[in-house]
N, C-alpha and C positions, 0 to 999 in steps of 0.2 A: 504494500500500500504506500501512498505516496506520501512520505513524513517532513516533515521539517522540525528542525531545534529551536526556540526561541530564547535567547540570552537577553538579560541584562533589560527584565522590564521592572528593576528597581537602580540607578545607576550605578551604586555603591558594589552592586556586587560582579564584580569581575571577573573572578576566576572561570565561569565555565564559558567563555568567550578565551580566554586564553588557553583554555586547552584543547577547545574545538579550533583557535589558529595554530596553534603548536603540533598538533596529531591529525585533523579531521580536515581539514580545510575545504581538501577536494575531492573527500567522501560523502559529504551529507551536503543538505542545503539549510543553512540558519540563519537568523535576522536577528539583527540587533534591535532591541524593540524602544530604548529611548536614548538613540546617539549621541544628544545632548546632556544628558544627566550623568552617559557612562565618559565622557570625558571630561565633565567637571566632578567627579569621582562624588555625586551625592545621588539621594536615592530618588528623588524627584523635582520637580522647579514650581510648582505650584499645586497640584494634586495628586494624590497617590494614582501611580499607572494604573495596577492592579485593583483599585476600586476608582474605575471608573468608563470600566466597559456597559454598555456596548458603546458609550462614545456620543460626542455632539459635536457639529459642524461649527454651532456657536455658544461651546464650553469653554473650557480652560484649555491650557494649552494642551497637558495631558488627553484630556479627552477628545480633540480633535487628532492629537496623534494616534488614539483609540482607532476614531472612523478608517484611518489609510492604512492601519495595521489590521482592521477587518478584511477590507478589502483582499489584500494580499492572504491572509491564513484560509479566504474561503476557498481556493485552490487546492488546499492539501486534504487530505483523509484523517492524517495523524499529526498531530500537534503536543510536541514537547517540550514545557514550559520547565528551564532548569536554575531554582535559584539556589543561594545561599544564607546562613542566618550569623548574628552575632555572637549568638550564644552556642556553644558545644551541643553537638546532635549525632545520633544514627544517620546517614542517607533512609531517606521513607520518600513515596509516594503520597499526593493529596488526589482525590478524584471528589470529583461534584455530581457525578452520575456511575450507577454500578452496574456494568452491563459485562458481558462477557469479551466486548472489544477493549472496555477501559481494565480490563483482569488481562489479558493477555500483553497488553503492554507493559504495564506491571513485570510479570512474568518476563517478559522479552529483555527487560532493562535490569535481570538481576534485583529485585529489591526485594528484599526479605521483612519491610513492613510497610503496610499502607494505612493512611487514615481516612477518616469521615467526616466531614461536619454533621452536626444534627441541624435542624435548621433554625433552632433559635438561636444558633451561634453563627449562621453566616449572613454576610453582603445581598449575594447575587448580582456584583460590582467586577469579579476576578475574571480575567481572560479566561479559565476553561469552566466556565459558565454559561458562555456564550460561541463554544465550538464543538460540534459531534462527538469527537473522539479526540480526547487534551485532558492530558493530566499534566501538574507540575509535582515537581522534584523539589526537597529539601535536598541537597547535595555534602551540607557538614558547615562549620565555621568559615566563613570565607576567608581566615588567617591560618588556618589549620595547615599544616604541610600536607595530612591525610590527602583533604580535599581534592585539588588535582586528581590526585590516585583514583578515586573514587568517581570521579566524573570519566576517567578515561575508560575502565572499568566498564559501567554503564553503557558509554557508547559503544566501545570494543562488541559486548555481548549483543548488545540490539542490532548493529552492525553485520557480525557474522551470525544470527539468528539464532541465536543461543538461548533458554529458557529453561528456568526454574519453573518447580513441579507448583502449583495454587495449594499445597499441603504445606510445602515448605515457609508458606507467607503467613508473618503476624499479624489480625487484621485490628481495628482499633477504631473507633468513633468517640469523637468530641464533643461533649456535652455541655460545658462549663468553663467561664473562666475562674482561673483564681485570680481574683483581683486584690489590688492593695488597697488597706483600711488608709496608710498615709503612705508619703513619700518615702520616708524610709526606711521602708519595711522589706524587708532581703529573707529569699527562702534559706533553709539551711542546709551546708554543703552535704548533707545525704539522701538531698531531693536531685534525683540523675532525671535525664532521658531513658522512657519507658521501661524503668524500675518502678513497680508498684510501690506504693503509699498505703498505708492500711491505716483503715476509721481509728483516731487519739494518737497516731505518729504524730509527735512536732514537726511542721510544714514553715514555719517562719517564724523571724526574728523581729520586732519592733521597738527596738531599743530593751528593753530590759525584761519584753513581755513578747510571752512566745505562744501562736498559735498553732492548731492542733488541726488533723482532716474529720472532716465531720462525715466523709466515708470513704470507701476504697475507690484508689483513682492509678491513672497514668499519665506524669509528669510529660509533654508534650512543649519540647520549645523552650524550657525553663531555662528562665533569666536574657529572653529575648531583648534586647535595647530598644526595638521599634516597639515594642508593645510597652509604651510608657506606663499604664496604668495595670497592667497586668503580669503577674509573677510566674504565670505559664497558663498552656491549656490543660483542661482535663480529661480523660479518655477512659474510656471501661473497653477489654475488649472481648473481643468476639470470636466463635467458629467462623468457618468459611461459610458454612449454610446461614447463618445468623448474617451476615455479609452481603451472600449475595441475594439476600429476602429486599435489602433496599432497595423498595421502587426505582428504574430507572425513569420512571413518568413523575416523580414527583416534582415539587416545585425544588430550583437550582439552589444550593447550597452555599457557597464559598460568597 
């Protein structure tokens, strides 16, 4: 099917643009989704890329660069949005619809967990919201040495058609944020990436007073810097049949 890469629709984050020039160049076909953001090395110039699909002609600036990047992704089949975060992570997939084309990607791309939104936790603002078959990629720290690895990795497998078994996949939905009571309220260093949290674990620090999880959760993204108000998502997870029971007809997520 006919795919494309989409890098860098937050400007800040660079790395899977330099290793798709560095290895891929004139393997795959990818677009740089906001040239101007990814060269003043910030993550947007006026509104968030990512919420603010499907775009307006007389939006901001983001959103009209929305409309011409529709344009160009309604060409393709497969649509592979690859970012990175500030905070330490697993590589995982995000999907906004669960079909058996958006599993197979997954599969294709090597990723050994994927997520969910539930839908009182999403936009329906994110570019694979508003495309058939597009998932994005969490890919790791965008400082990480890992990182690279891990995106070359990805493409290498999707490339030569390579595929993990949908047994092998951890699946996961997000139900919650955890939010901060104040500015500086910090989780504490035994809250990872998709290590369970069990209900009365200490989850954070505020100054001298320490909060506790009022149930069993999975730490999603913890100690993200763009999510100023929030100290991670939360995630219960799931079997594969439990997975794939979400509606692909339902209203869009992210």
């Amino acid at each position: 099917m006919k795919t494309i890469f989409i890098v860098s629709v937050h400007g800040d984050e660079q790395a899977p643009l330099k290793v798709i020039k560095e290895h891929f160049k004139d393997r795959l076909k990818y677009l740089v989704a906001h040239p101007e953001a990814f060269k003043k090395n910030v993550r947007y110039l006026t509104t968030d890329l990512n919420r603010s699909f499907p775009g307006r002609v007389d939006g901001s600036k983001e959103e009209r660069i929305v409309v011409k990047l529709m344009k160009k992704l309604n060409n393709y089949e497969r649509v592979i949005d690859l970012h990175t975060a500030t905070c330490d992570t697993l590589p995982f997939a995000i999907l906004t619809k669960v079909t058996k084309d958006h599993l197979k990607l997954v599969s294709l791309l090597g990723l050994r967990r994927v997520v969910c939104m539930e839908k009182n936790i999403a936009s329906g603002k994110a570019l694979i919201d508003h495309i058939p078959i597009a998932i994005s990629v969490e890919c790791g720290n965008e400082r990480s040495p890992a990182t690279p690895s891990n995106i070359k990795k990805m493409i290498d497998d999707y490339l030569n058609n390579k595929s993990i078994s949908l047994k092998r996949i951890e699946y996961y939905t997000v139900f919650e944020f955890l939010t901060k009571k104040t500015e500086k309220e910090r989780l504490v260093k035994k809250i990872q990436p998709f290590k369970l949290v069990k209900k009365g674990e200490i989850v954070s620090r505020n100054n001298n007073e320490l909060h506790t999880a009022k149930f069993n959760f999975y730490p999603i993204l913890p100690r993200e810097k763009n999510y100023k108000d929030i100290l991670c998502l939360m995630a219960k997870k799931v079997c594969l049949k439990e997975f794939k029971e979400i509606s692909s007809s339902r209203e869009t997520l992210l």
